[in-house]
C-alpha positions in Angstrom: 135.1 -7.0 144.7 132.8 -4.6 143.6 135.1 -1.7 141.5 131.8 1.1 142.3 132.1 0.9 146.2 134.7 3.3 146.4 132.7 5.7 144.2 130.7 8.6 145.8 127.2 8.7 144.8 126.5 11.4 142.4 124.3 14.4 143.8 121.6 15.7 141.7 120.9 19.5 141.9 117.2 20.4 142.4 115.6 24.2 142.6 113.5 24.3 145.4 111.0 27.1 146.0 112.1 28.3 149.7 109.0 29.2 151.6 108.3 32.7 152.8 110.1 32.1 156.4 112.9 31.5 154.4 113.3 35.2 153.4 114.5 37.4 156.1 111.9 40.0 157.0 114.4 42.8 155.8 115.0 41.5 152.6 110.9 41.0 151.9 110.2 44.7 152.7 113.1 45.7 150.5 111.7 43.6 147.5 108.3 45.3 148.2 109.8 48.6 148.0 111.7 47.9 145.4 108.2 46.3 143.1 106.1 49.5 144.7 108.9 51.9 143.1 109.3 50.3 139.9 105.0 50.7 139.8 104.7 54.3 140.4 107.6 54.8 138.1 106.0 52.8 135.6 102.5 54.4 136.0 102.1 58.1 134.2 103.5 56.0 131.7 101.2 53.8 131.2 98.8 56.4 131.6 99.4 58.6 129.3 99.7 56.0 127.1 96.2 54.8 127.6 95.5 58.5 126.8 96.8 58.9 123.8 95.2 55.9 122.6 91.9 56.8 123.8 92.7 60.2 122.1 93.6 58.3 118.6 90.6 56.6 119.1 88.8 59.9 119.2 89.9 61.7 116.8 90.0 58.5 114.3 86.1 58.8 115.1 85.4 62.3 114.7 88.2 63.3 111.9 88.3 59.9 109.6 84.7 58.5 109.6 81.3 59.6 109.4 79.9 58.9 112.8 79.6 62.7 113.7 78.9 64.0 110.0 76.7 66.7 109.2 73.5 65.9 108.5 72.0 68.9 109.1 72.6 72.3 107.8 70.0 75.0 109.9 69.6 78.3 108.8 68.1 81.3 111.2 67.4 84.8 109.7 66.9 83.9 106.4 63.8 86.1 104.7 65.8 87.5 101.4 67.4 84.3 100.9 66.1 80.8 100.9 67.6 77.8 103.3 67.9 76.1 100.0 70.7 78.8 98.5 72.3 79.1 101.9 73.0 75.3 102.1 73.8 75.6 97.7 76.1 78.6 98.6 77.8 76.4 101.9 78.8 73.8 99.5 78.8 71.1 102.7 78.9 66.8 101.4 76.7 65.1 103.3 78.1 62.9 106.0 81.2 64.9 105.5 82.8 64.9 109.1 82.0 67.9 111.6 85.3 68.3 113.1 86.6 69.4 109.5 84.7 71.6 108.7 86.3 74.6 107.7 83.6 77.2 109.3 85.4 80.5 108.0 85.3 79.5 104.7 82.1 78.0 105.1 81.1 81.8 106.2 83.0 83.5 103.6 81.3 81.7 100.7 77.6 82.4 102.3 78.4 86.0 102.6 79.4 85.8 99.5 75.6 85.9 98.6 74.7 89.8 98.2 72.0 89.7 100.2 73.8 89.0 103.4 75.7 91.4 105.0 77.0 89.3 107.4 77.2 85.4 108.6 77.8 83.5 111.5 78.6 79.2 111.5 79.1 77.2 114.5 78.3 73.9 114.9 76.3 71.7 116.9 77.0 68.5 117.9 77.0 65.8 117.1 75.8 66.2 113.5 74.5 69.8 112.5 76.0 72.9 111.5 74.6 76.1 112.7 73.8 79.2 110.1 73.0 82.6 111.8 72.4 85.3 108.8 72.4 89.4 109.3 70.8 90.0 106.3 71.4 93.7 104.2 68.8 96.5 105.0 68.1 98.9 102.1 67.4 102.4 102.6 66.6 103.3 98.8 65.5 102.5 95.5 67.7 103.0 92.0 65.5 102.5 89.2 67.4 100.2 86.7 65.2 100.4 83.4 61.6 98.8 84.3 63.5 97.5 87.7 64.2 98.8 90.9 67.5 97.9 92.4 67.8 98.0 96.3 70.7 98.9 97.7 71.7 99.6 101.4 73.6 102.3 103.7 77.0 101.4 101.9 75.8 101.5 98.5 75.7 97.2 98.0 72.8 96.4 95.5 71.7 93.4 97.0 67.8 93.0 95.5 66.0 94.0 91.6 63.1 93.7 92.2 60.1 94.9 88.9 58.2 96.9 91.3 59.3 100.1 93.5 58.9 98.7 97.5 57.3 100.9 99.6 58.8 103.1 102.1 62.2 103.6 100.1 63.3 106.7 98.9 63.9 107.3 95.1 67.4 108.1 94.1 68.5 108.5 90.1 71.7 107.2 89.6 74.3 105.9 87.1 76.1 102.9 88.5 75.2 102.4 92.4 77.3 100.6 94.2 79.9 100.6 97.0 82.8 102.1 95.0 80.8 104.3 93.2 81.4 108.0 94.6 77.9 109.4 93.1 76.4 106.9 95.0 78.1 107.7 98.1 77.5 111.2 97.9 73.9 110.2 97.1 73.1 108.3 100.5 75.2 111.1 102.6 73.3 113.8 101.3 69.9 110.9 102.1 71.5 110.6 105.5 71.4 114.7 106.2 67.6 115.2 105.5 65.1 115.8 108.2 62.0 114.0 108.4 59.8 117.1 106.7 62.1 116.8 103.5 61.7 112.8 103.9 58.3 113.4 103.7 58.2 115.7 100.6 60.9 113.8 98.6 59.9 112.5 95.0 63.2 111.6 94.9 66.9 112.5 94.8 69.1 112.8 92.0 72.7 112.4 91.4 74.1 114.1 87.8 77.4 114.5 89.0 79.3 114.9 92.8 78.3 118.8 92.9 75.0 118.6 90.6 72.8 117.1 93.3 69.4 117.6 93.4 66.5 116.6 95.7 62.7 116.9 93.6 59.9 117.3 96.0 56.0 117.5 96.0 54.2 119.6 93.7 57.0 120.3 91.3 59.3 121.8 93.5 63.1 121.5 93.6 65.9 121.9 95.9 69.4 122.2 94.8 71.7 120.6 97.0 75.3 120.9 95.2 77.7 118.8 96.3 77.4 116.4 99.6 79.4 118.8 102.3 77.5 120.7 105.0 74.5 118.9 104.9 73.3 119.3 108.2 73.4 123.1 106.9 71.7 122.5 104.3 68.6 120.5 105.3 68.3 123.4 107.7 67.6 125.7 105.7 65.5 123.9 103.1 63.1 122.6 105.8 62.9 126.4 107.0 61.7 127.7 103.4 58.8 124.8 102.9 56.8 126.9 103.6 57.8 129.5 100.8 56.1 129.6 97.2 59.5 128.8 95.3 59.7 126.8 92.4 63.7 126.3 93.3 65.4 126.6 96.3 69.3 126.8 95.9 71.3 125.9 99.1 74.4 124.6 97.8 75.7 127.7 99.3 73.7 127.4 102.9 75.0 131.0 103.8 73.3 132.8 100.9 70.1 130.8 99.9 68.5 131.8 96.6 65.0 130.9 95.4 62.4 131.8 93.2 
C-alpha cells in the first residue's frame, strides 16, 4: 500500500496578470485619477527643473567660456582721441567673456583720458562692446611756454598743442585748471563779454582774482577787476569802443574812468 495516497498534492502558487475585466470599472478610474494627480503634482517640478538647467547651461556659456567674448571694441566720436588709446585705456582681453564685463569701470578708466568729458559703454551682442565718446570742447587758449594749452568751460586742460588754434580766445594765466580760482574767474569774466569785445580781444589776462584785465586792438585796455557784475561791465565797455581811451576802468561799472 502505497504510504503517499493519503497525502494531498501540494499546490504551487503562481502570479497571474488579471486582465482588464478583471478590475472593476470604479477601481480603474480611481487608479487613473490617482496616476493623473501624482503627474500634475509632479510637473512644475520637473519643469522648473528643466529650467534651471537650461539656465546653468546658459550662463555656463556666456559667464565661463569664450563663445560670446568680445572681439570687438567700436568706438564712435572719437576725433581728439584715437580708437587705438580708447581700446589701450579700456584695458578689455581678448575673448574675455561679454557678460563680465564690468561696463562702469570700463567707462570710468576711458574717461579717465583728458580729452573726454564724458563716455558711454554698452554692448552688443554677441561679441562687441560699444564706445560712445562726448569729447571736451575748448573755449580758449593758455599759452604754456612755446605751447598753447586748451582748456574747456570748466577749466580741464585737455590738449598742448605748439601752435595757437584758431578761433580761441587768448587768456594769460598761472596754473589753469579746474581747481584753480584764477582760472575760474578767468572763463566767467570770458563768459560775460559781448560779441563786439569778442571781436576786439587780444586777449585776457589773469594777475590775480581782482587784477583782471582784458587787452584789445590797437593797444587798448580794459580793466575789468575782479569777476562780479559782469554783465555790467561788458555793458559799459562795449558802449565806450567807440571812445579814443587808451584805458577804460570799469571795475567799478557805476563810475567808469578812462583816458
Amino acid at each position: 500500500m502505497d504510504g503517499g495516497a493519503g497525502r494531498r498534492p501540494v499546490r504551487r502558487w503562481q502570479l497571474v496578470r488579471a486582465g482588464s475585466d478583471a478590475v472593476p470599472a470604479s477601481t480603474r478610474r480611481f487608479m487613473a485619477r490617482a496616476r493623473r494627480r501624482r503627474m500634475r503634482a509632479a510637473l512644475p517640478w520637473a519643469v522648473a527643473g528643466g529650467l534651471l538647467a537650461v539656465a546653468g547651461l546658459v550662463a555656463w556659456t556666456l559667464l565661463g567660456t569664450g563663445l560670446f567674448g568680445v572681439r570687438e571694441v567700436r568706438v564712435e566720436g572719437a576725433e581728439l582721441v584715437t580708437a587705438v588709446q580708447v581700446r589701450d585705456a579700456a584695458g578689455v582681453p581678448d575673448g574675455a567673456p561679454l557678460a563680465r564685463v564690468d561696463l562702469a569701470a570700463l567707462a570710468g578708466r576711458i574717461g579717465a583720458l583728458p580729452p573726454v568729458e564724458r563716455v558711454t559703454v554698452t554692448r552688443d551682442w554677441p561679441d562687441a562692446l560699444v564706445v560712445r565718446l562726448t569729447e571736451r570742447t575748448g573755449v580758449a587758449v593758455v599759452p604754456r611756454g612755446e605751447q598753447f594749452a586748451v582748456v574747456d568751460a570748466a577749466g580741464v586742460v585737455f590738449r598742448t598743442v605748439p601752435q595757437r588754434p584758431g578761433g580761441l580766445p587768448l587768456v594769460r594765466l598761472a596754473t589753469p585748471g579746474p581747481e584753480d580760482p584764477d582760472t575760474q574767474a578767468g572763463l566767467e569774466v570770458l563768459g560775460a563779454l559781448t560779441p563786439e569785445l569778442l571781436d576786439q580781444l587780444v586777449e585776457l589776462s589773469v594777475e590775480g582774482l581782482a587784477r583782471i584785465s582784458l587787452k584789445l586792438q590797437d593797444d587798448r585796455t580794459v580793466f575789468w577787476g575782479d569777476a562780479t557784475r559782469g554783465a555790467d561791465k561788458a555793458r559799459v565797455a562795449t558802449a565806450l569802443l567807440d571812445q579814443d581811451a587808451a584805458r577804460i576802468d570799469v571795475s567799478a561799472p557805476d563810475v567808469v574812468t578812462f583816458r
